[in-house]
LUMSE-281071 format. One line per 5 residues: number of its first residue (from 0); their letters; for each residue x, y, z of N, C-alpha, C, O. Coordinates in nm, 2 decimals, decimal comma. Example, Ala and Ser with C-alpha at 12.3 -4.5 7.8 and 13.67 -1.06 7.14 Angstrom:
# LUMSE-281071
0	as	1,32:-0,57:0,78:1,23:-0,45:0,78:1,32:-0,33:0,78:1,42:-0,33:0,85  1,28:-0,22:0,71:1,37:-0,11:0,71:1,29:0,00:0,79:1,34:0,11:0,80
# end
This chain:
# LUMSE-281071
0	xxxxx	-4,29:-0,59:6,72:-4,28:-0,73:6,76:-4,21:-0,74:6,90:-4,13:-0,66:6,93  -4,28:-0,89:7,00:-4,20:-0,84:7,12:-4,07:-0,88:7,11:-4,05:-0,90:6,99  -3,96:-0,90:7,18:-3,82:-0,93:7,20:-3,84:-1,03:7,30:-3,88:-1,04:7,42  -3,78:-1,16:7,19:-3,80:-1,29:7,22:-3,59:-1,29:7,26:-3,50:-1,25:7,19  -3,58:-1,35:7,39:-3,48:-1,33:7,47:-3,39:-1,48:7,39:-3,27:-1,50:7,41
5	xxxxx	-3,46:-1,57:7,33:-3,39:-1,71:7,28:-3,40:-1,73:7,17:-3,40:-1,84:7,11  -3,39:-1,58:7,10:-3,38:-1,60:6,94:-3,25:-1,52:6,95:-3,23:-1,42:7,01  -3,14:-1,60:6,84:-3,05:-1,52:6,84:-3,06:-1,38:6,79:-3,13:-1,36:6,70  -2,97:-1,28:6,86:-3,03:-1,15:6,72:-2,86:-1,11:6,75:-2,79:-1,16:6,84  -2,83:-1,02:6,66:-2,73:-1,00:6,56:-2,62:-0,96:6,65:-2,65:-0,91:6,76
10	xxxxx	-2,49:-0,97:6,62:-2,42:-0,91:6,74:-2,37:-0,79:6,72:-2,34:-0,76:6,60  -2,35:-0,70:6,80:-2,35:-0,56:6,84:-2,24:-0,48:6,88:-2,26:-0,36:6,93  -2,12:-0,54:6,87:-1,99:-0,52:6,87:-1,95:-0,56:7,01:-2,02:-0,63:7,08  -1,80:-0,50:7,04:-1,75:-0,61:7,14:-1,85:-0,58:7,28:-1,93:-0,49:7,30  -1,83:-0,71:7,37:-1,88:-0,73:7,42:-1,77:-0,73:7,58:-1,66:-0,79:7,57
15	xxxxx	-1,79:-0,66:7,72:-1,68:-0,68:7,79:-1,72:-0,79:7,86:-1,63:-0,85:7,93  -1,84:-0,83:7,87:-1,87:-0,98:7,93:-1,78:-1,10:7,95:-1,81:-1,17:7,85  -1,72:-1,14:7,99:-1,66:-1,26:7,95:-1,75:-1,40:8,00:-1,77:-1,41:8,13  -1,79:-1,47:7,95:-1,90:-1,59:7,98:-1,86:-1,68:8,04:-1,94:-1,75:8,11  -1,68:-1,72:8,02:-1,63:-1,81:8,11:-1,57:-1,79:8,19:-1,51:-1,88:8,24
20	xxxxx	-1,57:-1,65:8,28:-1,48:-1,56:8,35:-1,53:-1,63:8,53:-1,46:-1,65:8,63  -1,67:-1,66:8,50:-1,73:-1,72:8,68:-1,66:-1,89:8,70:-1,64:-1,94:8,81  -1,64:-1,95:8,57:-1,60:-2,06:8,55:-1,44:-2,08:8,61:-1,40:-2,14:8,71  -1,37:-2,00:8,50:-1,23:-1,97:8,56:-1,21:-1,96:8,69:-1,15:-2,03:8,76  -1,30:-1,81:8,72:-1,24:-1,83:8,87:-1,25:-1,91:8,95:-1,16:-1,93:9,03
25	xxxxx	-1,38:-1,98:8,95:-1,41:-2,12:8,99:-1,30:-2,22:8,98:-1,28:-2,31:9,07  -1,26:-2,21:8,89:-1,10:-2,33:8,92:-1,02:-2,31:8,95:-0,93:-2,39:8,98  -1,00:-2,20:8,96:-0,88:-2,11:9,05:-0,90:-2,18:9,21:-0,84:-2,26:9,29  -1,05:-2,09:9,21:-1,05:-2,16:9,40:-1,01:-2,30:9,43:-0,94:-2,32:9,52  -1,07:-2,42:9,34:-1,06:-2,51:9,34:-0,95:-2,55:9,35:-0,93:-2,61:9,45
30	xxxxx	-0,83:-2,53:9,27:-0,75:-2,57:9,22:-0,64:-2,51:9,30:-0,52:-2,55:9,29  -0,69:-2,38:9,39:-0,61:-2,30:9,48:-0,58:-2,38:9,64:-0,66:-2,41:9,73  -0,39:-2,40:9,62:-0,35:-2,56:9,72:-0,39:-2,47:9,88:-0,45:-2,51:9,98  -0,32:-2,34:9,86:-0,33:-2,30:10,05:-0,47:-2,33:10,07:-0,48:-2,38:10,18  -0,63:-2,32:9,99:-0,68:-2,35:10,07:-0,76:-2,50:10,13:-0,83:-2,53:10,22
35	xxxxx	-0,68:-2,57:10,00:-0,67:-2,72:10,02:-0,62:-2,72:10,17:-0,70:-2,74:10,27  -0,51:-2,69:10,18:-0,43:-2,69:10,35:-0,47:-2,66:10,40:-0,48:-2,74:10,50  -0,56:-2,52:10,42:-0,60:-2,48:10,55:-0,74:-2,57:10,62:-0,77:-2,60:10,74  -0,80:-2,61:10,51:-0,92:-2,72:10,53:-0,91:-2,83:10,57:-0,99:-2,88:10,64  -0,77:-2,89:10,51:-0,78:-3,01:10,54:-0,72:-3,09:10,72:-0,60:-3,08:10,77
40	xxxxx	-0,82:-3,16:10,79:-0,78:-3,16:10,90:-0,63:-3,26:10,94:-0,57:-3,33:10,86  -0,61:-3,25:11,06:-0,47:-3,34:11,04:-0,54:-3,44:11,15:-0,64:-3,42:11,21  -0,46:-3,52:11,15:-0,53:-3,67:11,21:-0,57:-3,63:11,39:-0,66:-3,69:11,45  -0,50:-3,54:11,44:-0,49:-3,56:11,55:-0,60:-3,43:11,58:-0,67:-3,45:11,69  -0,63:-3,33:11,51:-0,75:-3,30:11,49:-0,86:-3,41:11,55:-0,90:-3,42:11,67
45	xxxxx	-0,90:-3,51:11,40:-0,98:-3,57:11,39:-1,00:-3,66:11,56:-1,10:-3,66:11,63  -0,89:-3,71:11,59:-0,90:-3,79:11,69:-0,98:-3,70:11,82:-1,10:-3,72:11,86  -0,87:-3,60:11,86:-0,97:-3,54:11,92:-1,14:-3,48:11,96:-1,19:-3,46:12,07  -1,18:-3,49:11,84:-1,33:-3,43:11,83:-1,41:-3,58:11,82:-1,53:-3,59:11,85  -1,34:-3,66:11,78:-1,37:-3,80:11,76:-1,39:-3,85:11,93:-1,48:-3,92:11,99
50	xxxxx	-1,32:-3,81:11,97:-1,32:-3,89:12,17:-1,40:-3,80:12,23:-1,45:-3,83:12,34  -1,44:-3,67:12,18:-1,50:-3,57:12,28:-1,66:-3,62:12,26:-1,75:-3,60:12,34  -1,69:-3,70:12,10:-1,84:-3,69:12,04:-1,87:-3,85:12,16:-1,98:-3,86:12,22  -1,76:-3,96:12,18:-1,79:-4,06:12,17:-1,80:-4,03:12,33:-1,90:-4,10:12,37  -1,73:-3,96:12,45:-1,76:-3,94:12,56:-1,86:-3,91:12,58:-1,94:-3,99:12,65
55	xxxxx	-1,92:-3,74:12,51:-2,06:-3,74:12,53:-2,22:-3,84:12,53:-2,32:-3,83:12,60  -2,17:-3,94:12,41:-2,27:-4,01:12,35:-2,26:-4,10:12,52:-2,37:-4,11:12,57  -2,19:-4,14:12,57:-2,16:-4,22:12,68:-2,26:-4,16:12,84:-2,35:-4,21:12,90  -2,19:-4,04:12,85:-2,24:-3,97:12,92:-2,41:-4,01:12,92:-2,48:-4,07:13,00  -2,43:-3,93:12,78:-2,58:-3,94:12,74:-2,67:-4,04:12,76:-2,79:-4,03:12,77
60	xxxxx	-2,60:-4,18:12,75:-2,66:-4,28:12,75:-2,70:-4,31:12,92:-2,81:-4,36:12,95  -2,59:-4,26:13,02:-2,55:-4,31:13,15:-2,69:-4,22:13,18:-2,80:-4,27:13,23  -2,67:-4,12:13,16:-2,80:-4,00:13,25:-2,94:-4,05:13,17:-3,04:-4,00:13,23  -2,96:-4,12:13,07:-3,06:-4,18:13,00:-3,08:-4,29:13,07:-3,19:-4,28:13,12  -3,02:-4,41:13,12:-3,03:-4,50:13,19:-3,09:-4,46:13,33:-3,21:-4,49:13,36
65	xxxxx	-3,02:-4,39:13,40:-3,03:-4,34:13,54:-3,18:-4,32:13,57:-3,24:-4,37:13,66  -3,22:-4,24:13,48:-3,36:-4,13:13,48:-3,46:-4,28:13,47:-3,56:-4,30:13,54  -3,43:-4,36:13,38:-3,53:-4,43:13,36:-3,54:-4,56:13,43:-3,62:-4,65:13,40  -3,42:-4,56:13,55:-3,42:-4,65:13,68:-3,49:-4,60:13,75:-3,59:-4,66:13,79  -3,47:-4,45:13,80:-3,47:-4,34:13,88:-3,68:-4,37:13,87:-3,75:-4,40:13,96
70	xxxx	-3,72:-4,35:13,72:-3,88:-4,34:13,71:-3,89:-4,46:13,75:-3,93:-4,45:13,86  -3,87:-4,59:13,72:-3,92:-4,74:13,73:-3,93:-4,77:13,90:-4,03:-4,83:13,95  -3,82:-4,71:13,99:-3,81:-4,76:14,08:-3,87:-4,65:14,18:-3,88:-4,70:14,29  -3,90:-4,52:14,17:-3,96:-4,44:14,21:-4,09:-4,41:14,24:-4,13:-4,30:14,28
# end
């Protein structure tokens, strides 16, 4: 008969598997605070990369304007 993988069959003595062992560790990391801290940004972080995204976007707009004075009136 073949060996159907989702029928229970009998158990076979101990077993060193542990089934909740990926789980556990899983809440370890989770639940592990240094690397809550090291992730978490501090304000002045944020501000920073926040002014550098919003200069670019400005920039971008300016050299976008330009080019398409630059074609119209060209």
């Amino acid at each position: 008969m073949a060996h159907n993988p989702h029928t229970p069959q009998p158990h076979q003595g101990p077993q060193d598997h542990d089934p909740a062992g990926s789980t556990q560790m899983f809440q370890a990391f989770v639940n592990d605070d240094s690397t809550a801290r090291r992730s978490t940004p501090t304000a002045t972080q944020g501000a920073g990369s926040r002014t550098g995204l919003i200069a670019g976007v400005v920039v971008a707009a300016v050299v976008v304007i330009a080019a398409v004075a630059w074609l119209a009136l060209g």
